[in-house]
N, C-alpha and C positions, 0 to 999 in steps of 0.2 A: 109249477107252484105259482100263485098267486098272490101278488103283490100289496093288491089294494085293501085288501080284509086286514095285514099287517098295519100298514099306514094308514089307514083309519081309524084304527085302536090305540094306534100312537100319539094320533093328534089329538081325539078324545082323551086320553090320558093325563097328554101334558103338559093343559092347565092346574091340574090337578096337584102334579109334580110343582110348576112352578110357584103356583100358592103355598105352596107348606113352607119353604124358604125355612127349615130350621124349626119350622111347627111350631111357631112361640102366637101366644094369642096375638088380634090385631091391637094394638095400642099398646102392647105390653113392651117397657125399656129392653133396649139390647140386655145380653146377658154380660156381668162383670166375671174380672177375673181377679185372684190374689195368691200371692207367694211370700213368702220368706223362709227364715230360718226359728225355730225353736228351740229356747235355750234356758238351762239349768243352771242356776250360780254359775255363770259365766261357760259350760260347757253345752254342745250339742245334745239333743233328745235324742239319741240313738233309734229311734224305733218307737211306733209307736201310732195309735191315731188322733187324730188333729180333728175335730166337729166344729164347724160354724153351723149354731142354732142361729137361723136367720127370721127375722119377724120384717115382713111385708108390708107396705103402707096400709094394707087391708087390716095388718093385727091377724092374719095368718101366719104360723111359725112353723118352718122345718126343716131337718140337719140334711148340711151337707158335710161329707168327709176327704180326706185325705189323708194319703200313707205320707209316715218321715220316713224319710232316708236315712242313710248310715251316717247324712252330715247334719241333719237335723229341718233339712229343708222340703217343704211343701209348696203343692198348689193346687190351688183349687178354680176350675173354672166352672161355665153354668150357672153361675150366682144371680141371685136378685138382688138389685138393691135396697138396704133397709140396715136394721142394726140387730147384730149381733151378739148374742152370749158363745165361750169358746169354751170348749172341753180338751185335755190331753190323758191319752189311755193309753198307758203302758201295760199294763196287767198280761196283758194277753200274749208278749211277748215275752215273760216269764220263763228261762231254761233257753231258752233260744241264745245266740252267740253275742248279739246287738243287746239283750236287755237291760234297759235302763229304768231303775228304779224313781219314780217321784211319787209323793206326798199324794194319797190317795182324794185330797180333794180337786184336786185339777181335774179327774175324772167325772165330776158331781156338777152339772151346772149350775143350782143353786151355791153351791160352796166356793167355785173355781176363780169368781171375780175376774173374770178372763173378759171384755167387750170390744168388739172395734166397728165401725161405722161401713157399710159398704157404700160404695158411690157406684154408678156408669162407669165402666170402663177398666185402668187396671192397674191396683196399688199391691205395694210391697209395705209385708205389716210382718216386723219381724216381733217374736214376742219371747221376753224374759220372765221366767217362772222363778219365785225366791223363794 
């Protein structure tokens, strides 16, 4: 067997490899990160999902999610920085052991009045629903 055909293809490769570093465009900020807890008149969201509608310095927008826990805590990484409208969707855990009932505009982004601001890097944004 032949060695060189192998390490050829490998070297040619990877540059290739190492430019992608994460595939994010060139100029484009690191990706941010955010967690906290979700909270109902003082109790956890049992269940449920969590949308950050994200709008981009471009005035590009669009959702990223994460599941709550059984404590009501989320995270979400891969984020762009920009600002934010926020959705919470119970619905869909309806009959399930965890479901937690809320007020069906939380789910509506127009309705939910839900916002928070992304920056670089990685904030704890705990959010109270009343």
């Amino acid at each position: 067997m032949q060695l060189r055909p192998l390490i050829v293809m490998f070297l040619s490769l990877a540059p290739i490899a190492i430019s992608c570093n994460g595939c994010r465009q060139q100029g484009e900020p690191p990706a941010s990160t955010a967690d906290g807890v979700v909270t109902f008149k003082g109790q956890p969201v049992t269940g449920g999902t969590l949308t950050f509608h994200i709008e981009d310095e471009n005035g590009k927008s669009f959702p990223l999610a994460g599941e709550l826990d059984a404590e009501g805590n989320y995270k979400l990484t891969n984020a762009v920085p920009g600002k934010a409208s926020i959705t919470v969707e119970t619905a869909t855990q309806k009959g399930l052991p965890n479901f937690f009932p809320l007020p069906e505009k939380f789910a509506k982004r127009a309705e939910s009045g839900l916002t928070f601001e992304i920056k670089q890097g990685h904030q704890e944004h705990n959010i109270e629903l009343e």
